[in-house]
N, CA, C and O atoms as a DFTB+ gen file, in Angstrom:
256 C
 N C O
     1  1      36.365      27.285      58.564
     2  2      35.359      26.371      59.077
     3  2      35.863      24.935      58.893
     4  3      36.438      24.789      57.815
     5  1      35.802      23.843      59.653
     6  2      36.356      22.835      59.900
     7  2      34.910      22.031      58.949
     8  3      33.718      22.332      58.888
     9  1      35.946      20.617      58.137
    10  2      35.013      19.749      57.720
    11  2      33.628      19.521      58.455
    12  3      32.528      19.676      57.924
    13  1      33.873      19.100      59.850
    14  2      33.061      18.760      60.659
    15  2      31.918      19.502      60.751
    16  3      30.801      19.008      60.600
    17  1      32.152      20.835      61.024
    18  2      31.050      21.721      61.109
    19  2      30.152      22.012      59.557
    20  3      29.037      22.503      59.737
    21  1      30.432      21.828      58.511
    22  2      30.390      22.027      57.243
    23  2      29.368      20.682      56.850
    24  3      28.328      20.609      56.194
    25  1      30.227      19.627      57.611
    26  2      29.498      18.301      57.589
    27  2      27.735      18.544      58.327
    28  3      26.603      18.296      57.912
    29  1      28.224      19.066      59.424
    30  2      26.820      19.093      60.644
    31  2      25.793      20.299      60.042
    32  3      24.621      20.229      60.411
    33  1      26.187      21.429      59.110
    34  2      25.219      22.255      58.810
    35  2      24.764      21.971      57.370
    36  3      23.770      22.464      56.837
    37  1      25.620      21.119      56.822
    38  2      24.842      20.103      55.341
    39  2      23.481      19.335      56.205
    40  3      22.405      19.933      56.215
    41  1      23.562      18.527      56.630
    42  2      23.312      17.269      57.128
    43  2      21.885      18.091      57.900
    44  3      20.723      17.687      57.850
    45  1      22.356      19.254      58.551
    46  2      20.564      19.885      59.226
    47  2      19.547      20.778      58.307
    48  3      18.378      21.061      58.571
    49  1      20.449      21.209      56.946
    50  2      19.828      21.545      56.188
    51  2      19.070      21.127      55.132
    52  3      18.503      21.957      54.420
    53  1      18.957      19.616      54.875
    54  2      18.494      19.091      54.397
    55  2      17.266      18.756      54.847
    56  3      17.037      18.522      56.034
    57  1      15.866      18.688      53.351
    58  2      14.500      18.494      53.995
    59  2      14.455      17.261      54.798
    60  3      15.285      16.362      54.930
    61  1      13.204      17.447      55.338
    62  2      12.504      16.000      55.917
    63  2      12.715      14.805      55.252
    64  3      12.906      13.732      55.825
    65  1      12.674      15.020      53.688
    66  2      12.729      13.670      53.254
    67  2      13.717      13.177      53.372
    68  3      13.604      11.962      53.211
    69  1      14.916      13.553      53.627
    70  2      16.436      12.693      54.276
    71  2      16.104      12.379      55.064
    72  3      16.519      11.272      54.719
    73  1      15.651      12.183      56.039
    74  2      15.562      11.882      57.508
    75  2      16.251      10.441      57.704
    76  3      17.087      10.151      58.560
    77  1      15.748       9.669      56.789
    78  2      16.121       8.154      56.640
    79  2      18.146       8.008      56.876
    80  3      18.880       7.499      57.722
    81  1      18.339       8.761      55.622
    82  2      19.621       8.709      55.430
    83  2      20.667       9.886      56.646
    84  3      21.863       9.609      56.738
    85  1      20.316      10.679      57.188
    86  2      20.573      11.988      57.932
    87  2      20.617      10.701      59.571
    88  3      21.523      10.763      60.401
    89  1      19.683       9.891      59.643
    90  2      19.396       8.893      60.742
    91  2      20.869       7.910      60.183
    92  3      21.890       7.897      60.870
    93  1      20.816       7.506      59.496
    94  2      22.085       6.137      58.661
    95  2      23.202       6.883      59.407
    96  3      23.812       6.567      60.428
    97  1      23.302       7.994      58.587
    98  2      24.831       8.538      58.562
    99  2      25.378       9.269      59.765
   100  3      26.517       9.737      59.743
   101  1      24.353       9.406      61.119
   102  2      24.813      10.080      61.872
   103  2      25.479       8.516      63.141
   104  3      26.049       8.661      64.223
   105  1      25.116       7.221      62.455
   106  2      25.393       6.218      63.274
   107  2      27.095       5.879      63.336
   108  3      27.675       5.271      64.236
   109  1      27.578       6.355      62.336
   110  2      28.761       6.242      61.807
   111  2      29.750       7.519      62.614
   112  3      29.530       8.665      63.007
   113  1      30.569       6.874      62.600
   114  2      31.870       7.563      63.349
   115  2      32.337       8.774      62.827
   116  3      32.774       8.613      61.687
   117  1      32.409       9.924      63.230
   118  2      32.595      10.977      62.925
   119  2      33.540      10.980      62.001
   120  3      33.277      11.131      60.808
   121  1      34.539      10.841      62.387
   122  2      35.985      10.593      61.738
   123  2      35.684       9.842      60.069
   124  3      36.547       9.791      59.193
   125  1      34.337       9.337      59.937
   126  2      33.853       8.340      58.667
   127  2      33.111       9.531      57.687
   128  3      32.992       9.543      56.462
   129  1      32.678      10.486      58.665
   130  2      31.619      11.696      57.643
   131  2      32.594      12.931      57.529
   132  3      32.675      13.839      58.357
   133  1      33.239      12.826      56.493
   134  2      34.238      13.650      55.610
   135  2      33.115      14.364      54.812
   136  3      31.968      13.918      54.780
   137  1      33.542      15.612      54.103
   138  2      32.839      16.161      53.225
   139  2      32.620      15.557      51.847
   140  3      31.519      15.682      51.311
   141  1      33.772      14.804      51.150
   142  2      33.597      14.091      50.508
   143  2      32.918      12.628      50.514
   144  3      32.564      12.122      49.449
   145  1      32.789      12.126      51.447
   146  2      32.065      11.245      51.766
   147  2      31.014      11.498      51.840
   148  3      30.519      10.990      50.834
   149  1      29.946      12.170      52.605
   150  2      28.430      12.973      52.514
   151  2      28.016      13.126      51.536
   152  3      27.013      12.578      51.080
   153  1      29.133      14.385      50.695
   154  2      28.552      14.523      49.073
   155  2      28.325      13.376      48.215
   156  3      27.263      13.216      47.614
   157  1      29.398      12.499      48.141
   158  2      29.190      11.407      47.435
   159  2      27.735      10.346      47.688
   160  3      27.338       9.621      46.776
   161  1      27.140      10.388      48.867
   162  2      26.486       9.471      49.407
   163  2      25.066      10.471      49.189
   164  3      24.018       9.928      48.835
   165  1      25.123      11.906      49.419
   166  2      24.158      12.457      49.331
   167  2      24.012      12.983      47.221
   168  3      23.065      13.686      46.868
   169  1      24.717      12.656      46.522
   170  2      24.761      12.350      45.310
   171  2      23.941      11.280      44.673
   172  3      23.060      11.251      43.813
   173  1      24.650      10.288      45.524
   174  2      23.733       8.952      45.433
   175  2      22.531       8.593      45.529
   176  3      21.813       7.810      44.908
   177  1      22.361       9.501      46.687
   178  2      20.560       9.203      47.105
   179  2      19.748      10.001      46.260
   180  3      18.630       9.541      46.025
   181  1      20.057      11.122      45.733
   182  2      19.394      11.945      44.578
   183  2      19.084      11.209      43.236
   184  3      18.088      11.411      42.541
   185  1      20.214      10.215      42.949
   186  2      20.435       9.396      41.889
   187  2      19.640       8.475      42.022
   188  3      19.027       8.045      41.045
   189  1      19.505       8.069      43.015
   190  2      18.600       6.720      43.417
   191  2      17.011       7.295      43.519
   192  3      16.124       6.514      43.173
   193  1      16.643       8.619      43.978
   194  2      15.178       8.802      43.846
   195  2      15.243       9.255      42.241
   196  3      14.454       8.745      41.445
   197  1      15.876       9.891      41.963
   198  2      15.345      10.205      40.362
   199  2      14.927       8.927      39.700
   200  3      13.916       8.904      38.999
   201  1      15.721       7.784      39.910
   202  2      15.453       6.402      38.821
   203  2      14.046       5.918      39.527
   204  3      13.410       5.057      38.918
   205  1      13.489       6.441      40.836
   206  2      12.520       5.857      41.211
   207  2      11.270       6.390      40.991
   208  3      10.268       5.783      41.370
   209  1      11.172       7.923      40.171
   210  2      10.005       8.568      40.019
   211  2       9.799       8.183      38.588
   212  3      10.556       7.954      37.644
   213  1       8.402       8.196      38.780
   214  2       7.995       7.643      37.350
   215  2       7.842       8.884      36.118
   216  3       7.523      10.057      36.311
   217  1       8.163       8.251      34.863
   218  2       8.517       9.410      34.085
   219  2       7.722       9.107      32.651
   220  3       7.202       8.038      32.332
   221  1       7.766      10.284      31.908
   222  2       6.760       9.782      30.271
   223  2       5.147       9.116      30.558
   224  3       4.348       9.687      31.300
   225  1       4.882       8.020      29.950
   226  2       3.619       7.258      30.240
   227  2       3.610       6.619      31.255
   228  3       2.486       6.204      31.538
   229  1       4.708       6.244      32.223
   230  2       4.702       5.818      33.854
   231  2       3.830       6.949      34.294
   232  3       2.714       6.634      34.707
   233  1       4.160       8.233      34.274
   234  2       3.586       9.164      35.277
   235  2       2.470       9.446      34.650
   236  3       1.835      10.115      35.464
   237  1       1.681       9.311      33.435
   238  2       0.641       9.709      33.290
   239  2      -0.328       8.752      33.524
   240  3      -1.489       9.137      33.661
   241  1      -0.035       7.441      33.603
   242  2      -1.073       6.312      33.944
   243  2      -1.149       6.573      35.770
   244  3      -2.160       6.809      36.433
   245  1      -0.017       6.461      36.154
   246  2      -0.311       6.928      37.712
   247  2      -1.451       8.251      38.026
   248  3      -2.494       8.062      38.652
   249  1      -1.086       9.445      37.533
   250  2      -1.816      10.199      37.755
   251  2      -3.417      10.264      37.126
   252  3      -4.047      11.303      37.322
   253  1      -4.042       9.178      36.394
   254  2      -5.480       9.089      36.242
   255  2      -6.134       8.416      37.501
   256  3      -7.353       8.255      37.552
């Protein structure tokens, strides 16, 4: 199976909530969405919502 295709069935299997980033990355030149590149970027964005959910006494004052 070729990067490419590997690239295109990551990228549709991902939920709704990518949509944002799945929209970013499909603007970019094929030849730019390597497998290592995706992972790394789709690494990132996991990294970036975890620091954004609230955690300990953040999430319990939210949820009253």
């Amino acid at each position: 199976m070729k990067d490419e295709d590997v690239v295109m069935t990551l990228l549709d299997s991902l939920p709704p909530s990518f949509e944002h980033l799945i929209t970013a990355l499909e603007t970019r030149p094929m030849k730019e969405l390597t497998l290592d590149f995706i992972t790394a970027r789709l690494m990132y964005e996991v990294s970036k919502r975890k620091e954004k959910k609230p955690q300990g006494d953040d999430a319990a004052m939210l949820s009253r």
